[in-house]
C-alpha positions in Angstrom: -69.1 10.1 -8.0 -65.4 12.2 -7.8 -65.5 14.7 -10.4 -63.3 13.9 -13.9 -62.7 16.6 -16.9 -65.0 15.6 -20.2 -63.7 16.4 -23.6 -66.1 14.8 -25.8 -68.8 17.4 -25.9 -68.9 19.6 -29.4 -71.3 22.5 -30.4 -74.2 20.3 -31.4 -73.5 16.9 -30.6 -70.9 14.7 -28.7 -68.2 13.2 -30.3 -64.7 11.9 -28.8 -62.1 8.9 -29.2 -62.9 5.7 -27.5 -61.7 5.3 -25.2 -59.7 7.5 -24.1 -62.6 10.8 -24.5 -65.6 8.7 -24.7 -66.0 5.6 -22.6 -68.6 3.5 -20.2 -68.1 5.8 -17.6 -68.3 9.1 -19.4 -71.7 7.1 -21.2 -73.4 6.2 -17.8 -72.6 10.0 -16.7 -74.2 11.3 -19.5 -77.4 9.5 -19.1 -77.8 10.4 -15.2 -77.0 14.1 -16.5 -79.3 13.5 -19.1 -82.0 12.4 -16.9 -81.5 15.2 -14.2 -81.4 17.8 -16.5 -84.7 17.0 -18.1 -86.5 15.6 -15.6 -87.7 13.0 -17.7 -89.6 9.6 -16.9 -89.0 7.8 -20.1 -86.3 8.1 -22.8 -85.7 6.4 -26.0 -82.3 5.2 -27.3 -81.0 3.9 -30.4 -77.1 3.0 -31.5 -75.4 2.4 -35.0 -73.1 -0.3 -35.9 -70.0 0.4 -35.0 -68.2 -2.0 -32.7 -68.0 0.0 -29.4 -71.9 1.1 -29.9 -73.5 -1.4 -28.0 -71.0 -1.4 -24.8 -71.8 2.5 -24.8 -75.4 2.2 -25.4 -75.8 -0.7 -22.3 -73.4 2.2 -19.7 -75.5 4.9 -21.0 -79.2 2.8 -20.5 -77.7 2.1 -17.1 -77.4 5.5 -16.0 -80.7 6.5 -17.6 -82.5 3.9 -15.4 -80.3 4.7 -12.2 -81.4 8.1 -13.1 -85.2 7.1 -12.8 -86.4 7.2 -15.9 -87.6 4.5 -18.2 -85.8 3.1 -21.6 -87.3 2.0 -24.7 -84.3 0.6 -26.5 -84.7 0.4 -30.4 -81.3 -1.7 -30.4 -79.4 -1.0 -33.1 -80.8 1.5 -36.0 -80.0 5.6 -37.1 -80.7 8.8 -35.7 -83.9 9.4 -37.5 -84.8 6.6 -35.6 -84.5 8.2 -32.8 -86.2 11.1 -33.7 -89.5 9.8 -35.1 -89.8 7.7 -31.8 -89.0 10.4 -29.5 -92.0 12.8 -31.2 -94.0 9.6 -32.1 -94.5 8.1 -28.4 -94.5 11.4 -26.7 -91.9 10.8 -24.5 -89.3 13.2 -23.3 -85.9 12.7 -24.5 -84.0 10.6 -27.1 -80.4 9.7 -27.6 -78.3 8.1 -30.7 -75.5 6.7 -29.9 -73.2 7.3 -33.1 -70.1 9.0 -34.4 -71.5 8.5 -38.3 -68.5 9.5 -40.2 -66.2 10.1 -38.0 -62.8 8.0 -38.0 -63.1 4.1 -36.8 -62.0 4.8 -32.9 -64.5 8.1 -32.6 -68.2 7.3 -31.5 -70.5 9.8 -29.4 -74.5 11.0 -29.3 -77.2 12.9 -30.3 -79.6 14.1 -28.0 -83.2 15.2 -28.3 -85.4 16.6 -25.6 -89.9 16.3 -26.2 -91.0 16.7 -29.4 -87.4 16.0 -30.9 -86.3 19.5 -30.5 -82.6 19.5 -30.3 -80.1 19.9 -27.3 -77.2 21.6 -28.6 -74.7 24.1 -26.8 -77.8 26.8 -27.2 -80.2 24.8 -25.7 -78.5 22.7 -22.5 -75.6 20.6 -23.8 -73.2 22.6 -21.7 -75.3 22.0 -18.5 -75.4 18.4 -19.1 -71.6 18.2 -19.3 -71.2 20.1 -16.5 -73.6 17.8 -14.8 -72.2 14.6 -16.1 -68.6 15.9 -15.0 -69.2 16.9 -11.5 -71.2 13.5 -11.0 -73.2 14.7 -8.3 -76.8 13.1 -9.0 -80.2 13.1 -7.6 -81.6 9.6 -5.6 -84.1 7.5 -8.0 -85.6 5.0 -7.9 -84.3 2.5 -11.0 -86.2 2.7 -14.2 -87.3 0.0 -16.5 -85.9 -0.9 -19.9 -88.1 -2.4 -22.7 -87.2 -3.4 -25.8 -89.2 -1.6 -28.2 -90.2 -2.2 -32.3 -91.0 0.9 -34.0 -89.7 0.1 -37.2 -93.3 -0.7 -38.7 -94.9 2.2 -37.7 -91.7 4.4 -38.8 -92.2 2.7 -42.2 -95.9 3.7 -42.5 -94.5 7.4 -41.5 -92.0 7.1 -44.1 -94.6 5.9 -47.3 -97.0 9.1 -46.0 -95.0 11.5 -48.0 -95.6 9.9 -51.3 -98.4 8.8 -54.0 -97.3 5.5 -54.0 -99.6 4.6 -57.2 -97.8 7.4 -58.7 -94.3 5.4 -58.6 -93.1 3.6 -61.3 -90.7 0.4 -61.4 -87.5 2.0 -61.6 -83.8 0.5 -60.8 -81.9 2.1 -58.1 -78.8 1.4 -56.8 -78.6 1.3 -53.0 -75.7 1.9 -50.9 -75.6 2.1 -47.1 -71.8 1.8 -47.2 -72.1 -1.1 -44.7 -73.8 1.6 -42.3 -77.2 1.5 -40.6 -79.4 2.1 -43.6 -80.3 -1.6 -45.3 -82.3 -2.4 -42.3 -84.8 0.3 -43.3 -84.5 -0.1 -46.7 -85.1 -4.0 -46.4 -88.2 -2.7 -44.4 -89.4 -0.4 -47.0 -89.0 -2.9 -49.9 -92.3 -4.6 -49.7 -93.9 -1.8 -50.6 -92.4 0.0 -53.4 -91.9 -1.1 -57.0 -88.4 -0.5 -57.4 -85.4 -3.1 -58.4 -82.9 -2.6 -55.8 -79.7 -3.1 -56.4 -77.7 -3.4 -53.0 -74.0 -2.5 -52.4 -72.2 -2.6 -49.5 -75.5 -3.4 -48.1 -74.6 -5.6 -44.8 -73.8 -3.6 -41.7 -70.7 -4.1 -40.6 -68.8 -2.0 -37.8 -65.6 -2.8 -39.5 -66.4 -1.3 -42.3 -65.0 -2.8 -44.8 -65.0 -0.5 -47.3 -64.4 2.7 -45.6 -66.3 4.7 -43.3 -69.3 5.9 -45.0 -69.0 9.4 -45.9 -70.3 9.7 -50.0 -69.6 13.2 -49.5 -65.7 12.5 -50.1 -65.4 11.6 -53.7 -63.1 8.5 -53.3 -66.4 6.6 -51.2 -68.4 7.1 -54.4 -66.8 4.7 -56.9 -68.4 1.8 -55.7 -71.9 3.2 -56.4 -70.7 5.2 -59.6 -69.7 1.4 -61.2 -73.1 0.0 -59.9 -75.0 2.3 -61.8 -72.8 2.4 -64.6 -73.0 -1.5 -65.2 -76.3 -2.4 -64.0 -78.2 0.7 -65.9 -79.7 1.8 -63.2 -82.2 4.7 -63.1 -80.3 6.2 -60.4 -78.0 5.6 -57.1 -78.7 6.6 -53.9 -75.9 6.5 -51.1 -75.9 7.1 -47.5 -73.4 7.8 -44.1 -73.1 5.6 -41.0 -76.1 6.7 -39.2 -78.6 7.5 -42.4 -79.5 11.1 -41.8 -77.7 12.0 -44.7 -78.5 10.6 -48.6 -76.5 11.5 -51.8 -77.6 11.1 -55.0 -76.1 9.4 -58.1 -77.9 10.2 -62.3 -78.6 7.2 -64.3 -74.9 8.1 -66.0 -73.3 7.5 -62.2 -72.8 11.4 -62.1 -73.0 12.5 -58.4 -75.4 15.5 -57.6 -74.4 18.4 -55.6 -76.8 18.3 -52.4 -77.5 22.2 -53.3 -79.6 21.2 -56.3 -81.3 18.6 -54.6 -82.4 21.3 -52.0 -84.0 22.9 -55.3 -85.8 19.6 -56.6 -87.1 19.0 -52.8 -88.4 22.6 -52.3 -89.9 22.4 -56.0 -91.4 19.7 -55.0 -93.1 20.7 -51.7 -94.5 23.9 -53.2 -96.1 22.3 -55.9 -98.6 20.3 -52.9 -98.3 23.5 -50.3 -98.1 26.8 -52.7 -97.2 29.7 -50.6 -94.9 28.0 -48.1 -91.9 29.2 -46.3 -88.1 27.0 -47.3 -85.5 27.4 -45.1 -81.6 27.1 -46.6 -78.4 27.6 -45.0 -76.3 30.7 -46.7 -73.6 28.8 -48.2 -74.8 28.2 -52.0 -78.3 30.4 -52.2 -79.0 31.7 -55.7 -80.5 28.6 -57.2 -82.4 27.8 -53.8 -84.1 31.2 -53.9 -84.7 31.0 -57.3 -86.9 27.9 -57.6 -88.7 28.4 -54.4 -89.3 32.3 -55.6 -90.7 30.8 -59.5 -92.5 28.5 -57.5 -94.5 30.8 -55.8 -92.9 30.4 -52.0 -90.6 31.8 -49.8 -87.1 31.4 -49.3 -85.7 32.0 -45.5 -81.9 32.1 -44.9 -80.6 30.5 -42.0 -77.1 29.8 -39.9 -75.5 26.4 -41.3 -76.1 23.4 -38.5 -78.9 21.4 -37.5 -79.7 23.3 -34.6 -80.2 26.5 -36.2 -82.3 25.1 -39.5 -84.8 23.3 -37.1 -84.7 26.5 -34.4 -85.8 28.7 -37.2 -88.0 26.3 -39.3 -90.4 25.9 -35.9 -90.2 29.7 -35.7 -91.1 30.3 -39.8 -93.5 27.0 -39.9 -91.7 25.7 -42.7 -92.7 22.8 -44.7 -88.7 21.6 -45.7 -85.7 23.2 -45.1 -82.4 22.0 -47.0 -78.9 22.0 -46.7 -76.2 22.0 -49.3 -74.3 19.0 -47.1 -77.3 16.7 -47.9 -79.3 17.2 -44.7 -83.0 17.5 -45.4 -85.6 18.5 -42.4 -89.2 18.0 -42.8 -91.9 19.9 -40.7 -94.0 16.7 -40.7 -90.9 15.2 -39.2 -90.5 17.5 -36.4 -88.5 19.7 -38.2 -85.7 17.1 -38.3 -83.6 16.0 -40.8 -84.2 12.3 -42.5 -81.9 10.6 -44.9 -85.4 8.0 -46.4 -88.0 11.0 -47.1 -85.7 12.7 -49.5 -84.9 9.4 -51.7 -88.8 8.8 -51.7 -89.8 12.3 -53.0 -87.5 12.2 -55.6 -88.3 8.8 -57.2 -91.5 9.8 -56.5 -90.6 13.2 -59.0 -89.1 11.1 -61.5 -91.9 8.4 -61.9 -94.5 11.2 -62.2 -92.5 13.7 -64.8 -90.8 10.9 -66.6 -88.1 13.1 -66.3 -84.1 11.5 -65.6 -82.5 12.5 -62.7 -80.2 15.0 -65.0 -82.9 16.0 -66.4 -84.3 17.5 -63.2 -81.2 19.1 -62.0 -79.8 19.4 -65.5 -80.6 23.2 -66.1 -80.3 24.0 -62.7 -76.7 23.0 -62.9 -76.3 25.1 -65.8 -77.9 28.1 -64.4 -76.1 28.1 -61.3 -73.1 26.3 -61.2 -71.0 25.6 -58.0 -67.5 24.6 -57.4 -68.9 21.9 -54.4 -67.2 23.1 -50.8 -63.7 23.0 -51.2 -61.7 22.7 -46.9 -58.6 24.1 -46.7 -56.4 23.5 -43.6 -55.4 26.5 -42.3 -53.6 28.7 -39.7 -55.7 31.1 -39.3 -58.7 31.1 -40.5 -60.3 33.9 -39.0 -57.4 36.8 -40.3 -58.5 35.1 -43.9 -61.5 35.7 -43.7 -61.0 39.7 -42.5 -58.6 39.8 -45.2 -60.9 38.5 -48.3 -63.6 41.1 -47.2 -61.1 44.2 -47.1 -59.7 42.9 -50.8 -63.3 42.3 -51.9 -65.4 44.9 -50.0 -65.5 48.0 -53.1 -66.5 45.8 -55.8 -69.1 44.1 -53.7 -72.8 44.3 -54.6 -73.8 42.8 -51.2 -72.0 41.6 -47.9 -74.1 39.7 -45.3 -72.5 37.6 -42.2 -75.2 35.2 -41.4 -72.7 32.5 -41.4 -69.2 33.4 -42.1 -68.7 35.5 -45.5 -71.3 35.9 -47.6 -70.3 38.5 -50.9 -72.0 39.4 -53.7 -71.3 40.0 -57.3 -72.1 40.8 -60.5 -72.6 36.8 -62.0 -70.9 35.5 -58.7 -70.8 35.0 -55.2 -69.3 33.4 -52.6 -69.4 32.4 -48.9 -66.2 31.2 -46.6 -66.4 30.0 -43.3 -64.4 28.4 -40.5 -65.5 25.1 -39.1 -65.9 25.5 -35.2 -63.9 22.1 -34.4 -60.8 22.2 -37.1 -58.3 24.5 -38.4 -60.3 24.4 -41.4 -61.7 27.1 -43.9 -64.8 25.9 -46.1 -64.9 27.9 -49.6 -68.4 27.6 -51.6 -68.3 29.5 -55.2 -70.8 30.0 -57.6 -72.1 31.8 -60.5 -75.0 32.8 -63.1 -75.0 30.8 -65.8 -71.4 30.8 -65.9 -69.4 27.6 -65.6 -65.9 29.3 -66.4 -66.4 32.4 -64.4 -67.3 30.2 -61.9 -63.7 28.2 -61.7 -61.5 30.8 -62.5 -63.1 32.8 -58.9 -62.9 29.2 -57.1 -59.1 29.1 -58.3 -58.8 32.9 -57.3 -60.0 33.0 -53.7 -58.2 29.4 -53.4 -55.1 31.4 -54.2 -55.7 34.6 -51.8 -56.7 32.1 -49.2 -52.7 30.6 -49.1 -51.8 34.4 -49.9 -53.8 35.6 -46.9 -52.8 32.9 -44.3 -49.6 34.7 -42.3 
């Protein structure tokens, strides 16, 4: 094959416009590279439901088995998916094909080699671009595809994390946002007690209402009103490819992801005292508070999937938790899951009685957070040099595991720049003060435009 120029390949994952980055071509490429570059015999693939998935899932399958490797295809389903299969069956690589919240004409892949680990620019992403671009690949003989159902053991994975005589029949709204995630809820159904109450809940490539991304504020009405009119004990909403679940109080109030870190740590102490929790460094106080009162131990790492898992396998820890809502599980191969989390905390509320506020109530109030706030920027680096030199004398701590990290007395803060935008990511917060909380949010927002010549 002649050799063509691919764009689509980012720092973790690949993600690119259809077709004009990411297209049949560039798909079969990537599975021969895929193929060559781990030597593997059998492979497992998944897509979501957006409308160019399947056509990209069949090239990519195609150069898999020209490759000489096997394919269990899952068919359509999330990246989770692909995960517990990959680690489940033993076999040596998996691939989603997905562009979860990306923008209607984006799509692109997550790849996992054995045992789920992740392939990212750290660990071989780079060679299989370079491999897929030059399109020079070894003889094979053609592979076999079968079409595989996994989604009953996945479900009896799933249930293991929780008592399930402990749960109570509670009313919780569900939204998928016409993503991936009714199939596995319709699967789990059967054996919980809960009242479901579905929005959005059909998959649909469309999408209707909007891609589904509950982390911007305009995507969450439609579960706010749910739980608002139906009474629900709570509301659970997910993106495109279910990795990723957000949660909503019995008043429709949306909770932060950082204190959902807190309640999940809690939470997984209480069963393993002693263990190590993993957190990224954006929003770290509260995190390192519960898991300190609860007799564990917190470890910081870099934000990104890569680098949680990476360091989780190195620590042996039993949950790791990021502010964005990704939640990874040692018993999950260290990955992140968008069902476990929604489990354990249903499970928390039927055995405390407790609301939803009620379990992140205080939290909230001891260490309140202004939510990321993304600014576009021109240059977001010079900002960043800029708010340490202004900040540095009054500083009680400065770390740079990720970004800016500075330390006050009541307040901190962490800014970083995202590696594929001209975009700078602010995260504030404080001890036990709301106000002095906002007024440095509205501060650094305001040195941020000063800063940016």
């Amino acid at each position: 094959m002649q050799h063509i120029d691919i764009t689509c390949f980012k720092a973790y994952d690949i993600r690119g416009k259809v077709p004009s980055q990411l297209n049949e071509d560039v798909a079969y490429r990537i599975g021969r590279a895929f193929v060559d570059f781990l030597s593997a015999k059998k492979v497992v693939v998944v897509h979501d439901v957006r409308l160019t998935s399947p056509q990209l899932t069949d090239a990519l399958v195609e150069g898999i088995t020209d490759g000489g490797a096997d394919v269990l295809h899952l068919g359509r389903g999330g990246t989770e998916e692909v995960y517990f299969a990959t680690f489940d069956l033993g076999v040596d690589g998996g691939i989603c094909v997905t562009a979860s919240h990306n923008p209607m004409d984006y799509n692109g892949m997550k790849l996992v080699s054995s045992g789920s680990r992740p392939i990212s620019g750290d660990s071989g992403l780079h060679t299989i671009r370079e491999l897929a671009e030059q399109g020079q690949f070894k003889d094979a003989v053609k592979g076999k595809v079968e079409r595989y159902d996994h989604r009953q053991a996945y479900v009896k994975h799933l249930l293991s994390y929780v008592d399930a005589s402990k749960l109570k029949p509670l009313k919780v709204v569900v939204n998928p946002g016409n993503g991936g995630a009714g199939a596995i809820i319709d699967a789990l159904e059967p054996y919980l007690p809960f009242e479901l109450v579905k929005v959005q809940f059909e998959p649909d490539g469309n999408f209707p209402n909007g891609i589904p991304n509950p982390l911007l504020p305009t995507n969450r009405q439609a579960t706010i009103d749910a739980v608002r009119q139906t009474n629900a004990d709570l509301g659970i909403a997910w993106d495109g490819d279910f990795d990723r679940c957000f949660f909503f109080d019995e008043n429709g109030d949306f909770i932060e992801g950082y204190y959902v870190v807190g309640l999940l740590a809690e939470a997984f102490l209480a069963k393993a005292p002693g263990a190590k929790i993993v957190h990224d460094p954006r929003l770290t106080w509260n995190t390192i508070d519960v898991v300190e009162a609860s007799g564990g131990v917190a470890v910081e790492s870099k934000t990104g999937h890569a680098y949680i898992k990476e360091r989780m396998r190195a620590e042996d820890a039993i949950y790791g938790g990021e502010m964005s809502a990704h939640h990874y599980f040692r018993e999950f191969a260290y990955c992140d899951n968008g069902n476990i989390p929604w489990l354990l905390v249903l499970e928390l509320i039927s055995s405390t009685g407790k609301s939803l506020s009620a379990l992140v109530g205080e939290r909230t109030q001891m260490f309140p957070c202004s939510g990321e706030r993304n600014d576009t920027v021109n240059n977001a680096r010079r900002i960043i040099e800029r708010m340490e030199q202004h900040y540095h004398s009054s500083a009680a701590l400065i770390e740079k595991v990720d970004g800016l990290s500075m330390s006050f007395e009541g307040w901190r803060f962490n800014l970083r720049m995202s590696s594929t935008e001209p975009v700078i990511r602010l995260n504030v917060e404080a001890r036990e003060n709301t106000q002095l909380m906002e007024e440095k949010t509205q501060e650094i927002l305001a040195l941020i435009k000063a800063f940016d010549d």
